[in-house]
N, C-alpha and C positions, 0 to 999 in steps of 0.2 A: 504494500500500500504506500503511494508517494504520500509523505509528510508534508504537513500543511504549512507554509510559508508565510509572514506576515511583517511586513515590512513597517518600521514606523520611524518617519520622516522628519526632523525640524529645518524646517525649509530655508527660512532666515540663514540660521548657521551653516547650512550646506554650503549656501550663494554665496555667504561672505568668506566661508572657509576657500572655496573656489576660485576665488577672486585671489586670495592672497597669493592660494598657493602656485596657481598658474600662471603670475603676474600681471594679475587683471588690473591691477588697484586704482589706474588714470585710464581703462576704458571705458566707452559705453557703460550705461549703467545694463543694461542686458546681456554684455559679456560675465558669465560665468553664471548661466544660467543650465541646468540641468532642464530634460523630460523626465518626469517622475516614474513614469509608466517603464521605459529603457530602463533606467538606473534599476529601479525593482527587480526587473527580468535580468540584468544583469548582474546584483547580486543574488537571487535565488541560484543562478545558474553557477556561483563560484562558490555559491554551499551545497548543492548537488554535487558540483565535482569536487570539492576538496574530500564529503565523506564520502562521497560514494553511492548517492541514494538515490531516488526520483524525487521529487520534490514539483510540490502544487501551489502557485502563488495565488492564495486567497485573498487577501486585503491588501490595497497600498495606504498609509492611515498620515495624512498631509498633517503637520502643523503647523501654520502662520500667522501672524499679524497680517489684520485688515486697515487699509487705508481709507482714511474715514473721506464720505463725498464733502463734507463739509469744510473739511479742515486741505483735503490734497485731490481736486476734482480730476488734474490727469494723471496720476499714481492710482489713483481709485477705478476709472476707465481703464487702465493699462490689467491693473488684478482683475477684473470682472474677466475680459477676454483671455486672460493665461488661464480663471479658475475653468470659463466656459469650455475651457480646450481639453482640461482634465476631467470634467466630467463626462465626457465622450466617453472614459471606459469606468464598467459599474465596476470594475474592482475596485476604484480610487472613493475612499473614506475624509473628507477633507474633516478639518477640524479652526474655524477663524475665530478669532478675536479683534476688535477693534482697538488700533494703536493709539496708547496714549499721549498727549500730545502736549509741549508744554505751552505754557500760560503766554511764553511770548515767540511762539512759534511764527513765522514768516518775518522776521523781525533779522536783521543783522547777526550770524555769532548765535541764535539761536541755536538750543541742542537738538539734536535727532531724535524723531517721535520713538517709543520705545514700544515693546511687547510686553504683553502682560497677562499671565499664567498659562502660557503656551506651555509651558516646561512642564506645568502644572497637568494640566489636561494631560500630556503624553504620558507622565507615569503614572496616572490613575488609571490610564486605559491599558499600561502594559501590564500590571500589577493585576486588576480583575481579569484583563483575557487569559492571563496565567492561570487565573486561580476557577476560573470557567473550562478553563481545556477545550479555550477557543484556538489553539495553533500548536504545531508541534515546534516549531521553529519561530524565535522572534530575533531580527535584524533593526539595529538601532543606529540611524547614523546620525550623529550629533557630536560636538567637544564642550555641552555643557556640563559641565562635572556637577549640575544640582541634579543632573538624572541618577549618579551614580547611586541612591538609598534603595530607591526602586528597583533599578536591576541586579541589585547586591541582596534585596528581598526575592526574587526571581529564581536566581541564581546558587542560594543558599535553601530556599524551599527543594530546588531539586537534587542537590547534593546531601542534604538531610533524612528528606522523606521521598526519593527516588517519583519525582511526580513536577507535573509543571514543563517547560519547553524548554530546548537549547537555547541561549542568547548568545548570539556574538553582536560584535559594531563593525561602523563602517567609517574608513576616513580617507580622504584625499593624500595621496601619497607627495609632495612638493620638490618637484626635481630644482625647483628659484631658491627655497630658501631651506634653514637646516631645520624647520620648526613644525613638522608634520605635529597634526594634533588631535588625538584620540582619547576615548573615555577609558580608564585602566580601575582596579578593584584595587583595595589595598591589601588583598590577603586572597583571592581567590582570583586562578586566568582566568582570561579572556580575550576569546580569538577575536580579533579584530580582520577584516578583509581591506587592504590596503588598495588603493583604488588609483592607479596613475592617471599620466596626461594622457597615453592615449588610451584610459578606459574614459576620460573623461570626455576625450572628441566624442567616442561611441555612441554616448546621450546628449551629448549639445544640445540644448536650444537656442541658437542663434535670433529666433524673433524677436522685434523689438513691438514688444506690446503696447508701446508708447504710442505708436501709431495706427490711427483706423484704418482698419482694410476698406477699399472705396463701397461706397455703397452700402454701407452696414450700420448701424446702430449700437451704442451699450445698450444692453439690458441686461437687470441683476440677476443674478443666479442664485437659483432656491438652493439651499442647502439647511445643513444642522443651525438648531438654536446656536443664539452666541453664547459662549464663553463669558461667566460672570468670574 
């Protein structure tokens, strides 16, 4: 029986981690964008092959910051069209939240709007789908180290009581600089699947969402409640 695969994404950190590490940093801001849907199949396929198994990609499970209409009207149209593009396949599970924004946003020297319980959300969801024996296999690609409780709750459930899913992560391998960066345990491995430049060409998205395709309109895309 292939094992059920279940990818779960922080989108933010992928892009910026991407940027760094392939010397995005003064491109476009659309350079160092991944396909969600590629990346997934492409890591399910190097946890197939490194154990040896068949393996069934059930869920891709998105987590981002939303760009609010109010506050960033063409960031907000640019998301609408990337989310519309990944709803094209039911496996894709988004998860938004609307970015918070500071008091003197558009203003000079202003800070950058920020995310807010994205981290949150993803390990509540990995933590129950564990403890559901919704996936045999859970892939985390993120280097925020606040995910580490969750996956060390994960991770420890099935080194204890033989129950619960494989977890490994996933990270951008940086041939530019020495600073590759992944999520590590303090006392328990973890396989991490290193992802070079040219696994990254593999899933490019080059589109610049910024831009309307002629003839077309935003319109918002239904998805999950937000994120409080």
């Amino acid at each position: 029986m292939a094992e059920r695969v279940v990818v779960f994404f922080d989108w933010q950190n992928i892009y910026k981690r991407a940027r760094e590490a392939f010397g995005y940093d003064d491109s476009p801001a659309y350079k160092g964008q991944a396909d969600p849907i590629d990346l997934a199949l492409l890591l399910a396929g190097k946890h197939a092959e490194n154990m040896g198994v068949e393996v069934e990609l059930t869920q891709i499970r998105i987590y981002r910051g939303r760009p609010t209409q109010q506050h960033d009207p063409r960031g907000y149209n640019a998301f609408q069209r990337q989310a519309a593009r990944w709803s094209r396949n039911n496996k894709v599970r988004p998860r938004f939240n609307d970015l918070r924004y500071p008091e003197d946003w558009g203003e000079p020297g202003c800070a950058a709007p920020r995310e807010k319980g994205i981290d949150v959300a993803l390990a509540v969801d990995l933590v129950s789908m564990a403890h559901n024996d919704d996936m045999d296999v859970a892939i985390v690609m993120s280097a925020d180290y606040d995910l580490v409780p969750a996956i060390q709750e994960v991770v420890t459930r099935r080194i204890h009581r033989g129950v619960g899913p494989v977890v490994s992560v996933a990270a951008w391998k940086s041939e530019h600089n020495g600073r590759p960066l992944r999520i590590r345990l303090q006392s328990d491995a973890l396989w991490c699947h290193w992802l070079s430049e040219q696994d990254f060409w593999s899933v490019e998205d080059d589109t610049d969402y910024g831009v309307a395709p002629p003839n077309t309109s935003t319109v918002p895309v239904p998805g999950p409640p937000r994120l409080r």
